[in-house]
Structure formats: C-alpha cells, structure tokens
N, C-alpha and C positions, 0 to 999 in steps of 0.2 A: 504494500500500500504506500500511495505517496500523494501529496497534496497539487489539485490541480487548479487555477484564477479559472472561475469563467466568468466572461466579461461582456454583459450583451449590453447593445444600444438600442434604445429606444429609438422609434421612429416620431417623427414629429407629428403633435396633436394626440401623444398615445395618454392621455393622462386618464379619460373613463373608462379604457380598457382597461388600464390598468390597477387601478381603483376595482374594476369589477374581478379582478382574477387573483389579484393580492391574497385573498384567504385560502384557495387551494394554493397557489404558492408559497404564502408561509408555513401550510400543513407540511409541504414537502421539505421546507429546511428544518422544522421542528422534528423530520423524520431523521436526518442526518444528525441533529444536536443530539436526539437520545440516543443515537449510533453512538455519539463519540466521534463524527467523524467531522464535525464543523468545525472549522477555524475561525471564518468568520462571513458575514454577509451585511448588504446595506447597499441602499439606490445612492445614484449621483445627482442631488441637487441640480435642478438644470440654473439656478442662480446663486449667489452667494448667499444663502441662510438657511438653516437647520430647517423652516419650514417654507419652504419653495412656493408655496401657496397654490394659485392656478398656475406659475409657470411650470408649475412638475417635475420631470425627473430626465436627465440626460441618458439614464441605465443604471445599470447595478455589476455589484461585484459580489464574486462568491467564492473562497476559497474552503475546499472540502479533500477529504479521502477519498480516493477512488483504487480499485485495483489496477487501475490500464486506464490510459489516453482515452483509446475507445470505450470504457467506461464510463468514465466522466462526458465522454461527446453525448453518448446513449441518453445520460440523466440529463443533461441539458436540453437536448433536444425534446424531450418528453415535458420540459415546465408549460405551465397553463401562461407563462409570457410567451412564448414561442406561440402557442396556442392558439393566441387570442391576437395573434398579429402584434403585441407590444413591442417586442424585438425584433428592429431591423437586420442587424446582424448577430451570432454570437460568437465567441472567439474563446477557443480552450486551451490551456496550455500547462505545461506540466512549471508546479512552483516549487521552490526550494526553501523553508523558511530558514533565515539565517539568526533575525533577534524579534524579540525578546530570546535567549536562551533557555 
C-alpha cells in the first residue's frame, strides 16, 4: 500500500452539483477514514476565504491508501463528483509523504 493525490477540477458553474452529490461523497471518504486509509481531503476554495460563498470550489484534493495506481484511478473514477459531471478532469498520482514524520 502507498498513498496516492487525486486531484480533480471542477468545471465551471459546478457548484449545485456539487452541493447535490457532497453526501455520497463524503460517505465514500468516511469509508476510507475508518479504513485507516485517509490522509487527508478538502475542496479548493475557488476564492481567497475558508467560505467561498457562491463563488464555490476550484476542486479538491484527496490523499488516500491504495494498493496500485490502478486502484486509486478505479476509486476515483467511481466518486458521485465524476458522476455528476462536477469534475472536469481528474488526475492520480502516486505520493510520497515526507513530513510531518
């Protein structure tokens, strides 16, 4: 097991999709935290402040356990963001965490 970023961007104007798919998507990272397997998750403010208001969200980042690359692409591609058309793109890649130690 090794920890993998996925990093999807949202498409523009995705903000009641996303708003509408948020609770099976956070079902699914609540599914990896009681794995054990989360490290961390959290959307990208599409402006500067903790509460983005209507301007939303530029994307998200998820750093997780996965057995294999292909793993991790599988679980991504299966989020209700993909889903629901919120993610323009998503992009996986294998991470190495170096600190905190």
């Amino acid at each position: 097991m090794m920890f993998y970023a996925i990093v999807g961007e949202d498409r523009p104007d995705s903000l009641a999709d996303r708003l509408a798919a948020r609770p099976a998507h956070i079902e699914r990272l609540k599914a990896l935290q009681d794995d054990g397997r989360l490290l961390l998750a959290g959307p990208f403010p599409a402006i500067d402040s903790p509460d983005p208001g209507p301007a939303g969200f530029s994307g998200s980042l998820i750093i997780a356990e996965f057995a294999s690359l292909e793993a991790a692409r599988t679980w991504a591609d299966a989020d209700p963001y993909v889903a629901s058309g919120v993610y323009a793109t998503v992009t996986v890649k294998p991470f190495k965490k170096a600190l905190p130690a």
